[in-house]
RODO-943379 format. One record per residue (C-alpha): x, y, z. Coordinates in steps of 0.001 Angstrom, whole numbers, padded with zeros to 6 digits, always signed. Each point is the difference from the previous one (the first is absolute). Example, Ala and Ser with C-alpha at 12.3 -4.5 7.8 and 13.67 -1.06 7.14 Angstrom:
RODO-943379
+012300-004500+007800/+001370+003440-000660/
***
This chain:
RODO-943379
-024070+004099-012560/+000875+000932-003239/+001937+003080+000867/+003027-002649+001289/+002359-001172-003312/-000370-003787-001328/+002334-001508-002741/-001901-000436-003403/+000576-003111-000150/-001539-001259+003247/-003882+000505-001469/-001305-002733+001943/+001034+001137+003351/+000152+003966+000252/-003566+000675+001444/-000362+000309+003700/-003734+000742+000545/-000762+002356+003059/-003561-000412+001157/-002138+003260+000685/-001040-000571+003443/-000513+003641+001357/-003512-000076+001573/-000322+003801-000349/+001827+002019-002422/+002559+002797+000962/-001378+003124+001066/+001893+002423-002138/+001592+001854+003242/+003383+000572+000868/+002177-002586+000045/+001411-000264+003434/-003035+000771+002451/-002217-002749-001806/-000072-002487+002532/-001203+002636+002488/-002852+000061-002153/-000904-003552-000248/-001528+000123+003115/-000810-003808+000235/+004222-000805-000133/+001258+003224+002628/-003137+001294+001720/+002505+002694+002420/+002700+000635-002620/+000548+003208-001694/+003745+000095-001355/+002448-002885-000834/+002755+000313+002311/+001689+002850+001692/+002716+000150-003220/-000397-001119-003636/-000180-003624-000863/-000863-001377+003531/-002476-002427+001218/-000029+000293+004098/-000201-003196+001655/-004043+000745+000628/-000411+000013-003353/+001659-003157-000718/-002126-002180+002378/-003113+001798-001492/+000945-001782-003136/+000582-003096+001273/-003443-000375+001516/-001606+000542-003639/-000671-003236-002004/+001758-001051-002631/-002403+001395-002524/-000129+003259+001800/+003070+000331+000173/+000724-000880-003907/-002695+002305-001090/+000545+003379+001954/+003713-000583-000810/-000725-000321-003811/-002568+003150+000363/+003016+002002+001561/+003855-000941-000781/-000987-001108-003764/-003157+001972-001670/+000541+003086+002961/+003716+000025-000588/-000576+000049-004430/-002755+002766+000996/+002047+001971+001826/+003141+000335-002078/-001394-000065-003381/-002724+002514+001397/-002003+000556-003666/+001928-002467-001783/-001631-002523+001791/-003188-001507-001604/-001093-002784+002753/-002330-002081-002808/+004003-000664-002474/+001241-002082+003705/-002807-002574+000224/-001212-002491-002778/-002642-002619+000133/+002695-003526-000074/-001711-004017-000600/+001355-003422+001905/-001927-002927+000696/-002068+001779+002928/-001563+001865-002848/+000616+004057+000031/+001701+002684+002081/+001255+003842+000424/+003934-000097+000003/+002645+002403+000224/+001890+001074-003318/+003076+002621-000278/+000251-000278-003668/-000365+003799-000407/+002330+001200+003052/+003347+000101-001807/-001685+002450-002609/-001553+001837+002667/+003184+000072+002510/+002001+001099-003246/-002423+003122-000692/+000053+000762+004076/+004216-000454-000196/-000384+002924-003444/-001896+002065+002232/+001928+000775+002441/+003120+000119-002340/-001804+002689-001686/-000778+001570+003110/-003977-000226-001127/-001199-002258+002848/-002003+001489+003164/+002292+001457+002622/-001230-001892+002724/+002129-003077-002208/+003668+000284+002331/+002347-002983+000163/-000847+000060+003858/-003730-000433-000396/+000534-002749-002344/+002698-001847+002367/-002687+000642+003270/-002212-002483-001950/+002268-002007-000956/+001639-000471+003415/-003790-000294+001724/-000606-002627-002531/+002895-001753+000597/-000646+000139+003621/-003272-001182-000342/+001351-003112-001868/+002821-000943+002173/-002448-000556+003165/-000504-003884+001137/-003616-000112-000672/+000805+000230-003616/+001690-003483+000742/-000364-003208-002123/-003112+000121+000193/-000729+002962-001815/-000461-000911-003765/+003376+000226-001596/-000675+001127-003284/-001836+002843+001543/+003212+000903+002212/+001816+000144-003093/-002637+002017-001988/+000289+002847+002399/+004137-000466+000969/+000889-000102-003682/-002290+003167-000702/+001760+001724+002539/+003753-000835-000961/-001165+001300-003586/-001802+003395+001382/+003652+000144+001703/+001973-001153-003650/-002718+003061-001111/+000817+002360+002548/+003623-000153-000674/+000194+000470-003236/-003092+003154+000158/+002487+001841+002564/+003121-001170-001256/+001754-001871+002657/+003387-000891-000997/+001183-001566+003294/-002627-001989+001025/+001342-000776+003535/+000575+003593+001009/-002547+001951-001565/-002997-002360-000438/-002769+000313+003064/-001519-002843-002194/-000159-004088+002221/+002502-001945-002674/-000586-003284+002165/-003667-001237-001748/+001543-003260-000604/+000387-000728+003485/-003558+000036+000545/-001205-002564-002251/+000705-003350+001422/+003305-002638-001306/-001998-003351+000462/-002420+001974-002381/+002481+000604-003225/+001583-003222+001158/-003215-001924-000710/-000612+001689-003866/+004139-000158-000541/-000075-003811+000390/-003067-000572-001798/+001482+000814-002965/+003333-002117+000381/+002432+002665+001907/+002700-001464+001916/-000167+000102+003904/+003615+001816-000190/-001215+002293-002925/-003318+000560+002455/+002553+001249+002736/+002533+001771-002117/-003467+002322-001716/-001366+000848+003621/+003392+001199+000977/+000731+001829-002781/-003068+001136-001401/-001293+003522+001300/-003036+000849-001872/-003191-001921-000024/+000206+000620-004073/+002831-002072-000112/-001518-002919+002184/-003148-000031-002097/+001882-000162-003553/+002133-003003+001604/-003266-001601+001279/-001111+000087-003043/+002561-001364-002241/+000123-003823-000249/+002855-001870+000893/-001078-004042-000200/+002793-001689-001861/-000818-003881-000643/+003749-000740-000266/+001422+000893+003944/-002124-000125+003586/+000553+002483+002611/-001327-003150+002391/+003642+000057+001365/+000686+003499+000157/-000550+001845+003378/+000530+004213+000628/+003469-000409+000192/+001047-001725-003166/-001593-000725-003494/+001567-003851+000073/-001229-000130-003899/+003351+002079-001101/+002200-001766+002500/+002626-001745-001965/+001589-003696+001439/+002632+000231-002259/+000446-003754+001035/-002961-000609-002031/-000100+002622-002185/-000742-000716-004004/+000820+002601-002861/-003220+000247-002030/-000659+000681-004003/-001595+002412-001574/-002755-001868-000606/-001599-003015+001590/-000030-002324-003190/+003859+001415-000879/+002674-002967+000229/+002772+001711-000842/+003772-000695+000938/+001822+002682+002350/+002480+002272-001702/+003072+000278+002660/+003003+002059+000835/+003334-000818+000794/+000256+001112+003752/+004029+000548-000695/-000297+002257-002600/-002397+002105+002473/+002736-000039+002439/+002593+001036-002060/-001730+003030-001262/-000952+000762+004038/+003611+000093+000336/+000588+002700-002003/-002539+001749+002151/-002663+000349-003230/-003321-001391-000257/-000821-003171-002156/-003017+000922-002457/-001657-002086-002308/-000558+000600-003673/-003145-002608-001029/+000422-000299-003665/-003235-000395-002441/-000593-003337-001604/-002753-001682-001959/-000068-002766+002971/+000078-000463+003264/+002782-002600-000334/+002257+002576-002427/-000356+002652+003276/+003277+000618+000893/+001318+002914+002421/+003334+001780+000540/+001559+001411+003741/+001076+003152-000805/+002696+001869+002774/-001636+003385+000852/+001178+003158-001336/-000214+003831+001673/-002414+000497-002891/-001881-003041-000114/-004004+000017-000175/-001515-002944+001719/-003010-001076+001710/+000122-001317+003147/-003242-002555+001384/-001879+000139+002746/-002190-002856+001168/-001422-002235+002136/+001420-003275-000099/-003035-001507+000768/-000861+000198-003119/+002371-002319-000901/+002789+002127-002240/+002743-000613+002436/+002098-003445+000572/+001940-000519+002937/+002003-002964-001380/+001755+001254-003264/+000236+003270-002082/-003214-001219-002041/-003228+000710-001502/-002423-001717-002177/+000604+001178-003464/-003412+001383-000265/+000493+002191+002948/+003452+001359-001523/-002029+000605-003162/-002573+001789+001608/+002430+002213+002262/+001591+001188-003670/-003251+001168-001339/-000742+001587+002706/+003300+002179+000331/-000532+000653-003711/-003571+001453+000632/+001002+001817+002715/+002879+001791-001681/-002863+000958-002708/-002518+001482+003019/+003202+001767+001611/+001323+001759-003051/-003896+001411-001543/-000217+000846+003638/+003274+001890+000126/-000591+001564-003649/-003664+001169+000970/+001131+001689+003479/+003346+001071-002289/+001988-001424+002594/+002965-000943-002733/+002711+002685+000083/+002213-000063-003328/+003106-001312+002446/-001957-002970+000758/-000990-001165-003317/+003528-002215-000169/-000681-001495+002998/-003719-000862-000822/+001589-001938-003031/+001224-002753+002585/-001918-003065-000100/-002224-000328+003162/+001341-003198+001902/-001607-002075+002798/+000974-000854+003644/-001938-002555+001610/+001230-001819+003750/-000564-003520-001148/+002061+000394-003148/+002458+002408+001004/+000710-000393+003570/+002412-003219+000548/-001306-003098+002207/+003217-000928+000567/+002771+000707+001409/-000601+001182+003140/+001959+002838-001179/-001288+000604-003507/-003569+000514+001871/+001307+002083+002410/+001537+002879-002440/-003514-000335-001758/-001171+000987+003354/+001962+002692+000909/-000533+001788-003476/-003750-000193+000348/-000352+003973+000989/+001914+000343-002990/-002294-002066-002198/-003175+001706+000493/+001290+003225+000693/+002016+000577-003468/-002232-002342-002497/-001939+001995-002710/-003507-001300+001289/-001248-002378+002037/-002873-002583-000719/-002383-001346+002879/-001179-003247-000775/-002734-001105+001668/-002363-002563-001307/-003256+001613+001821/+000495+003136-001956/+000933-001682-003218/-003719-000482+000196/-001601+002645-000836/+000261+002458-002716/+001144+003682+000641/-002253+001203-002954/-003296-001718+001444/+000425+001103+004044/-000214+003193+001030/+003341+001428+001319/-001209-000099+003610/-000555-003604-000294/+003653-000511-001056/+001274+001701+002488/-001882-001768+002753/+000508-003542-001295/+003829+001111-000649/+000501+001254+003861/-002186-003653+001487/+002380-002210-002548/+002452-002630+001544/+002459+001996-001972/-000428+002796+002916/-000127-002645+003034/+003537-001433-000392/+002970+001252+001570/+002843+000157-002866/-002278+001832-002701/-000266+002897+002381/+003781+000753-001150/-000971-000914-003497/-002418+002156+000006/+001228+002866+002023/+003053+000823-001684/-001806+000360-004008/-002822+002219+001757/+002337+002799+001052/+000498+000709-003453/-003809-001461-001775/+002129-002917-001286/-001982-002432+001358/-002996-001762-002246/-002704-002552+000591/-001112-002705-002926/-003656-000610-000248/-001333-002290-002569/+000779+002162-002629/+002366+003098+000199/+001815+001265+003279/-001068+002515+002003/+002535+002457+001415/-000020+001166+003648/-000204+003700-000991/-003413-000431-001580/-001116-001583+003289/+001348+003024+001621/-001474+002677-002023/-003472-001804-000450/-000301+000098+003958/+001345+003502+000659/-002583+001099-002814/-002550-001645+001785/+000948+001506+003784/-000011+003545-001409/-002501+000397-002282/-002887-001913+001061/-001919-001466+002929/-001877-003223-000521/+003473-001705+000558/+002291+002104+001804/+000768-001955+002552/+000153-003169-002378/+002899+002289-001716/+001299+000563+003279/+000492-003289+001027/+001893-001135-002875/+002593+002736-000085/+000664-001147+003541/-000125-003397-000893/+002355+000861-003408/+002124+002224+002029/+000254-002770+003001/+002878-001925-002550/+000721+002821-002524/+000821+002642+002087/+003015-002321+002644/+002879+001350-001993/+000804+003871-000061/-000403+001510-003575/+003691+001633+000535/+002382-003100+001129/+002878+002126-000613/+000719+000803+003748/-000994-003486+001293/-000998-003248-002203/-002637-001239+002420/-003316+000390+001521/-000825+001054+003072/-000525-003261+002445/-003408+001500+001010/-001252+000052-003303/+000956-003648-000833/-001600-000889+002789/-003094+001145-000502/-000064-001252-003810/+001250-003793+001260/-003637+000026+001790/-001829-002910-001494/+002582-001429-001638/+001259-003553-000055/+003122-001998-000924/+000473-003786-000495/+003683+000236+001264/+000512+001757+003506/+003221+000636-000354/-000585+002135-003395/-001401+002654+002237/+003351+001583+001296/+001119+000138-003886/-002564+001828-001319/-000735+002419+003001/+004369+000732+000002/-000584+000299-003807/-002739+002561+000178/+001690+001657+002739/+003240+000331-002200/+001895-002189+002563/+002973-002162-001305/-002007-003138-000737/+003378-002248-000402/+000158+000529+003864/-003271-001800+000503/+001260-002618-002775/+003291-000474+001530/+000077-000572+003652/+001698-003334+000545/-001196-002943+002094/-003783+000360+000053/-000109+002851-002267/-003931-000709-000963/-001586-000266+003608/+001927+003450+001317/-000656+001799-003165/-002087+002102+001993/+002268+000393+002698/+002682+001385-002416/-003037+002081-000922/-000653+001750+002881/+003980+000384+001090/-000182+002128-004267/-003061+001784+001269/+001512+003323+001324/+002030+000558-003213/-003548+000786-001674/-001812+002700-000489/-001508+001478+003279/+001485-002722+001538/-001503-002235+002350/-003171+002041+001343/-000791-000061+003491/-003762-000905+000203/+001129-003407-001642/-000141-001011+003127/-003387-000151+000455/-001257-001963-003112/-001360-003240+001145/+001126-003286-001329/+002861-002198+000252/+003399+000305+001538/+003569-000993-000507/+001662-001936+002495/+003581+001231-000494/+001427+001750+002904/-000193+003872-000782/-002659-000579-002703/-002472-001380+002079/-002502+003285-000744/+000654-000517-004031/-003027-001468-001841/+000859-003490-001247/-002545+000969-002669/-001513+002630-001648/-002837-001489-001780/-002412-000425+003061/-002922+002053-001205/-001683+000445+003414/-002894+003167+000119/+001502+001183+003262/+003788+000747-001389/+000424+003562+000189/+001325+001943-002992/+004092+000236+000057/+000910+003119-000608/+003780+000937-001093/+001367+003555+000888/+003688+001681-000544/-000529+001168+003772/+002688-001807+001667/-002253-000054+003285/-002418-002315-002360/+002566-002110-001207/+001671-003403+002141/+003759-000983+000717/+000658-003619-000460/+002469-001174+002890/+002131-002701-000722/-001502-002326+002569/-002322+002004+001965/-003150+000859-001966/-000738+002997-001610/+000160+003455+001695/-002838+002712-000175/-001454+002998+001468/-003321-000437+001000/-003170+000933+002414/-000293-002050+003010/-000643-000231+003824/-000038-002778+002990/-003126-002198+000121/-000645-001974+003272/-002847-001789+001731/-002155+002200+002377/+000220-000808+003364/-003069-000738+001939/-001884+002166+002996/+002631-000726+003218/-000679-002559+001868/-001410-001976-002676/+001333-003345-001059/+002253+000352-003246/-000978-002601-002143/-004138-000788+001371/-000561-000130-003818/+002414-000226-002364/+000113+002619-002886/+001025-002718-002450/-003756-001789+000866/-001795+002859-000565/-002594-000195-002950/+001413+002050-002555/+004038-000849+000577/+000939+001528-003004/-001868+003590+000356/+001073+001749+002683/-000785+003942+001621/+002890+001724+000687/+000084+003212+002015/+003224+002876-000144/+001209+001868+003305/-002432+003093-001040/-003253-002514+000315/-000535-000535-003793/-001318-003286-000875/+000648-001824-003009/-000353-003443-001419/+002656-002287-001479/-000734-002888-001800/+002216-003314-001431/+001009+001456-003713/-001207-003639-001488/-001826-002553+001405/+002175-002899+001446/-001542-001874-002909/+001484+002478-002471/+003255+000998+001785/+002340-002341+001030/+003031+001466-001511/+001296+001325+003502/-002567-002349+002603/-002527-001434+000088/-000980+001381+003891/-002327+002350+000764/+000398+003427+000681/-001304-000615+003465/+002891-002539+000298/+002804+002161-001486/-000576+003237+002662/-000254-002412+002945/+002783-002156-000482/+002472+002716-001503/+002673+001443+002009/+000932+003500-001698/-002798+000954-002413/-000437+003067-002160/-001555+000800-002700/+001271+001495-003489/-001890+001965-002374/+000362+002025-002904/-002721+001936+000180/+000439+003936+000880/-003451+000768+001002/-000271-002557+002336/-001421+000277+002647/-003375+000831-002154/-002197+001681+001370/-004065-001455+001335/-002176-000609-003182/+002713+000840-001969/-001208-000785-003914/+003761-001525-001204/+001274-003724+000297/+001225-001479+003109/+003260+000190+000682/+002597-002847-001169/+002717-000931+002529/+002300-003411+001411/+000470-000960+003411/+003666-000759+000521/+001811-001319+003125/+002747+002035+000565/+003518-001924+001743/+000217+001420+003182/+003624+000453-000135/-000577+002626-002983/-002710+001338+002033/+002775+001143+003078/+002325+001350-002416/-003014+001705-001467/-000152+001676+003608/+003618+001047-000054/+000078+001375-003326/-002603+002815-001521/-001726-001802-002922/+002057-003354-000210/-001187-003101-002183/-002369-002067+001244/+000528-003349-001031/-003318-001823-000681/-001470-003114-001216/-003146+000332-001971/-002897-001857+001842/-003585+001041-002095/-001471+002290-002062/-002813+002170+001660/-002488+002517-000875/-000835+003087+002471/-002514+002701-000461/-002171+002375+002750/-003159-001572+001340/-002942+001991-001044/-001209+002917+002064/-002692-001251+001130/+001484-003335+000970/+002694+002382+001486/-002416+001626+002719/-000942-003379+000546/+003552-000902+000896/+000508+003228+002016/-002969-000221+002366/+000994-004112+000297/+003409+001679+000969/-001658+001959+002501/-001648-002251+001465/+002792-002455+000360/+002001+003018+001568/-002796+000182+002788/-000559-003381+000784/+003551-000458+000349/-000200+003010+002578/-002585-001091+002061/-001312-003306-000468/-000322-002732+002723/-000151-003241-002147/+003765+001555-001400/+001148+000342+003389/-001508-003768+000779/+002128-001432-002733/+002942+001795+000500/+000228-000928+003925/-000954-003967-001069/+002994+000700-002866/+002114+000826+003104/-000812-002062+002359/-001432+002893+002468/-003421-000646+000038/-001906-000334+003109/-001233-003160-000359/+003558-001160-001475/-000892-004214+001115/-002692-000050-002509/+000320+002613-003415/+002820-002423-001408/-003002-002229-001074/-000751+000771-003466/-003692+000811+000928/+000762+002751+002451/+001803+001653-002566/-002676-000778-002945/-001977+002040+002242/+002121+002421+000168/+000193+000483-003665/-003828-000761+000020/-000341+003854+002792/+002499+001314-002685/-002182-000644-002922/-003229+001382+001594/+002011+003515+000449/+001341-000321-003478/-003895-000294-001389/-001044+003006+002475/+002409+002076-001476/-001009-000755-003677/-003414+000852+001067/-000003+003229+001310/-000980+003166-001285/+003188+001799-000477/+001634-002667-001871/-003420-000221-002136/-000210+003746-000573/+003966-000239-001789/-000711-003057-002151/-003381+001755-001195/+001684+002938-000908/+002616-001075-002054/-003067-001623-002355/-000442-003339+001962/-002868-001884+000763/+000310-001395+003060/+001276-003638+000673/+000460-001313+003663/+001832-003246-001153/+002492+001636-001670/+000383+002722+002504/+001144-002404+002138/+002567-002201-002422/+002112+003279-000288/-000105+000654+003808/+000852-003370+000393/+002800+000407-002720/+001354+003063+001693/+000093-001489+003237/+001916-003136-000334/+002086+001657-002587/-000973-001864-003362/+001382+002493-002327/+002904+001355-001111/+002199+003150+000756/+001704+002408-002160/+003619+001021+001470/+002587+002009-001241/-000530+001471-003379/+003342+000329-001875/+000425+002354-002930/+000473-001305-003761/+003847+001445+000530/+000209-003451+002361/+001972-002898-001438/-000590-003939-000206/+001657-002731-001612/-002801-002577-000637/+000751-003521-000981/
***
């Protein structure tokens, strides 16, 4: 699979070899009637589908009755050597995609795609030129695309199917779709594209999990690339790039947290700049720190040049409006900071001074080649370039001293000349002997990217391409990273989506802060959520600083707060939150993870640094309509969605609770059906495992023992519509106080007061699970009509039954329920109900026939009951 991007550098490891295992070769016909000609796979068919891109359901099981090599080779024949045949049309030359390959079974055909970038770039130049055939439109293209991707997404192509070969054919499609794009210039690839973007999808996680941690990844770095990583180019470079380090073991780590960069600053020991150094520590007078922090200026440090390391001396320096400095970034665990006392090993200081002297040499032949230097900035460019570094310049003590250093962090990073990353993984590896694609990757997987405070750090430089990362010997600025990647997205194809993924992955920290601050200093709390995402910090209560900091929030308000300032920093937090931008936005509501326990902030996250996959995106709007009202002790007020969910009722005459709905198999899926007779399904949001933030009940449990239950949502489509292609819906049961539900009645749209209860998930049933529904419906409707057995049990229920001395025994009335079960399996069983579940696409299935009459009858589902309008308020705590 040569045709998907490898680092240089990773030789050893790049070569995925694709055994040729087609039994017959492909015909040479059209594309997307081939299997009607392989007569041995679909004897009767003649077309795929009645639309574009669609496998019926008769298909499917044809499939899955082939073998596992039959399956491997026709798929081979068709979605990967019929698919390069029919896009590439005469470009395609079927003897460049196979080569004989050697292992210890002796010799074989495989599968090679070194010459499909060339011939994809001719096909792209073609069509550009307007010199390809005309039977070449972006909709053919995407109708082979979308077939193939049906074709993959099936279950017989399950694990068993050989995963390489999977990701042979996926990744050739996502780059005939990279291809496409470019050939017919799609700019907005989510509008305009009729190309599948979601070939990543179909390879399997356990399978880049296995190659990721064979070569020394991190079971949190494993986690953080499948979330983030879109294109299968991207996975295979990172699978490919070795990451063993002899020094730490991920044996502790788990997907959560990397435990190798968690500091205990308890134990924590400054290290030298070398492992045989012995040096003393140079320190700084924590007073003089302070005093300068009074006068609201920075304290910088001059290192001045000696012959020794003993002769190294330094000088604090109070900032000035012109002063150049740099300002570090790094990872403490690589031991450059020092929790105990404003000190370094002299080494380190030494080192930090060459390296602000080197990179004042980069910056200026940088600035002179791009002729960035005006003539007005030459004076300034005279001052010396100064350093800022936490451990040296941020007082341990006082309390106070520490504090000021906090609260003029923004300040720091946003005004300082550059800033440095150090990261002791990157000081590795030399810029001049990796390929700039490399960098980049290894730069956005460093530790340096996986802590919480260096987002700030290295947010606020980016805005403005201030910000710099040292490798082993020069640093590298963030532009380069920038423009390198863009290059790569728009001009080429054999790593487009590579390209794409790390502008994402750049912008995901780089682009928090607005480029113009002048109207408001902050970012938008939707975007600093998103970037916190696989971060970590060693000290909780840092977490509240930096997200007030970033958000341009007061941060002496989170310093300052009196009698257990530190545990309710993020209390103070939230009460700050609707001075921000965008204020506090509604569908905050519905992230998952935990809560606060303060009255009136009980729906506040106590945290946002759970990464958890099913967290929906927050997004931030100037709509007030999107935006919450923090009460002063009753929760936070919203306009949302919603309507009344209660337990069905069973057939009359039927006992209420014969089997309780909190017993029944599946507790925490349950169908759902609106007063028009649409079904739908709702399931738990989280497993209990998973999601204990607001109970740890089921959602069986939470419908039958609540009192006033609706259900919120922010979704303006919902109710979706049968087979409907988008996401189910995201919503949270809430009990509403019954009081606030009268004066509801007396007053048109009135608050309802709520308590938040669990986090759901709602979407249509499919259609043809839907006519299954409707003719159980039916069929409950008639044998609640006429049905003796119903008419038994309801006269035992009342006591009216003719033989009244004897149906109170409990086998009279098992017999009962015995009559009531035979009618129940008569009336899955006839035609009528047979013909409707056929004809919606259904094969036929007694059993199950029955468990939704049974359902229906004794009311084990639950009902949909007046919908409210998004113009209806709650207060939700």
């Amino acid at each position: 699979m040569e045709h998907l991007p490898c680092p240089e550098s990773a030789t050893g490891r790049r070569k995925i070899v694709v055994p040729y295992v087609c039994h017959e070769k492909y015909d040479g016909g059209d594309f997307m009637t081939y299997p009607s000609r392989r007569k041995e796979i679909f004897p009767p068919l003649h077309t795929i589908g009645p639309f574009p891109g669609q496998l019926l359901p008769s298909h499917q099981m044809q499939l899955a009755l082939l073998s596992k090599q039959e399956l491997e080779s026709f798929y081979q024949a068709w979605l990967l050597f019929g698919l390069i045949h029919e896009i590439l049309a005469d470009l395609y030359v079927p003897e460049d995609y196979i080569y004989i390959c050697e292992d210890d079974s002796g010799h074989f055909k495989a599968v090679s795609t070194s010459k499909l970038i060339t011939a994809l770039d001719e096909w792209v130049a073609r069509i550009q030129a307007a010199r390809a055939d005309s039977s070449v439109t972006h909709a053919h293209v995407a109708r082979c695309l979308c077939l193939t991707h049906a074709a993959l997404s099936i279950q017989a192509v399950g694990s068993n199917f050989d995963p390489n070969l999977k990701l042979s054919i996926a990744s050739l499609g996502q780059t005939f779709s990279y291809a496409a794009n470019k050939a017919f210039n799609i700019i907005d690839i989510v509008r305009d594209s009729k190309c599948p973007s979601t070939w990543r999808h179909l390879t399997d996680d356990d399978y880049w999990k296995g190659r990721l941690l064979a070569h020394g990844w991190c079971v949190s770095e494993v986690k953080l690339i499948l979330d983030t990583s879109l294109s299968l180019q991207t996975l295979n470079f990172l699978a490919c790039l070795d990451k063993t380090n002899v020094e730490h073991s991920h044996h502790g780590c788990d997907t959560q947290q990397c435990v190798v960069y968690q500091n205990d600053l308890g134990k924590y020991q400054t290290q030298h700049a070398s492992k045989v150094c012995d040096c003393a520590e140079l320190s700084i007078d924590p007073e003089a720190l302070h005093n300068i922090l009074r006068t609201k200026a920075l304290p910088l440090i001059r290192v001045k040049s000696s012959q020794t390391l003993g002769e190294l001396s330094v000088d604090i320096v109070a900032s000035r409006p012109t002063s150049r400095y740099v300002a570090l970034s790094h990872v403490w665990a690589d031991g450059v900071g020092n929790p105990y006392a404003n000190a370094l090993p002299r080494c380190q200081v030494s080192d930090l001074g060459k390296l602000v002297q080197e990179l004042d040499m980069v910056a200026r032949s940088r600035d002179a080649q791009d002729h960035r230097v005006k003539q007005e900035d030459v004076a300034e460019k005279e001052e010396e370039l100064l350093l800022w570094c936490d451990t040296l310049c941020c007082p341990v003590r006082p309390k106070e001293a520490k504090h000021l250093a906090l609260e003029y962090m923004y300040r720091t990073y946003r005004y300082a000349t550059h800033v440095l990353v150090l990261d002791a993984s990157l000081r590795r590896y030399d810029v001049e002997s990796l390929e700039i694609d490399e960098v980049s990757i290894r730069i956005l997987n460093s530790p340096w990217m996986r802590r919480l405070w260096t987002l700030q750090e290295g947010a606020l430089p980016a805005v403005t391409n201030r910000l710099w990362f040292q490798l082993a010997h020069k640093p590298l600025n963030l532009r380069e990273l920038r423009l390198n990647a863009s290059n790569n997205f728009f001009s080429g194809i054999s790593r487009r989506g590579l390209a794409g993924d790390i502008l994402t992955r750049l912008a995901s920290f780089a682009n928090v802060l607005p480029k113009d601050s002048s109207t408001h200093p902050g970012a938008d709390l939707a975007r600093v959520i998103e970037a916190l995402h696989h971060r970590s910090v060693s000290i909780p209560s840092d977490e509240p600083l930096l997200i007030a900091n970033l958000l341009g929030l007061d941060p002496a308000r989170i310093l300052n707060g009196g009698d257990g300032a530190v545990a309710l920093r993020v209390n103070r937090l939230w009460r700050m939150m609707p001075s921000a931008m965008h204020g506090i936005p509604v569908n905050l509501l519905f992230r998952v993870g935990p809560r606060l326990v303060e009255s009136g902030l009980k729906w506040a996250p106590a945290t946002l640094l759970i990464d958890n996959y099913a967290n929906i995106g927050i997004q931030s709007s100037e709509s007030e309509n999107e935006q919450g009202i923090l009460t002063a002790s009753d929760g936070l007020l919203v306009r949302l969605h919603g309507f009344r969910l209660s337990l069905a009722l069973p057939t009359k005459g039927l006992p209420s609770h014969h089997k309780s709905i909190s017993q029944l198999i599946q507790p925490n899926s349950l169908l759902m059906k609106d007063d028009s007779g649409s079904w739908y399904i709702m399931h738990r949001y989280l497993s209990i495992e998973e999601d204990r933030f607001l109970t740890d009940k089921t959602l069986a449990e939470i419908v039958q023992e609540g009192k006033n239950l609706w259900v919120i949502y922010p979704d303006s489509e919902f109710p979706r519509r049968p087979n409907s292609k988008a996401h189910a819906s995201i919503g949270l049961i809430v009990e509403v106080e019954t009081e606030e539900e009268a004066e509801a009645e007396k007053e048109e749209n009135a608050v309802k007061k709520a308590r938040a209860r669990l986090h759901i998930k709602i979407g249509p049933v499919r259609t043809s699970t839907q006519a299954w529904l409707v003719a159980a419906t039916a069929s409950s409707a008639q044998l609640a009509s006429d049905s003796p057995a119903l008419r038994k049990i309801a006269a035992i229920e009342n006591g009216l039954y003719e033989h009244s001395s004897s149906s109170s025994s409990p086998s009279f009335k098992a017999t009962a329920l015995e009559e009531l079960a035979s009618e129940i399996h008569e009336m899955a069983t006839n035609e009528e109900a047979k013909e409707t579940i056929v004809s919606a696409g259904n094969e036929f299935n007694v059993p199950w026939t029955e468990e939704l009459i049974t359902r229906v009858i004794w009311g084990q589902f639950l009902c949909m009951r007046e919908t409210v309008p998004r113009t209806q308020r709650w207060c939700v705590d």
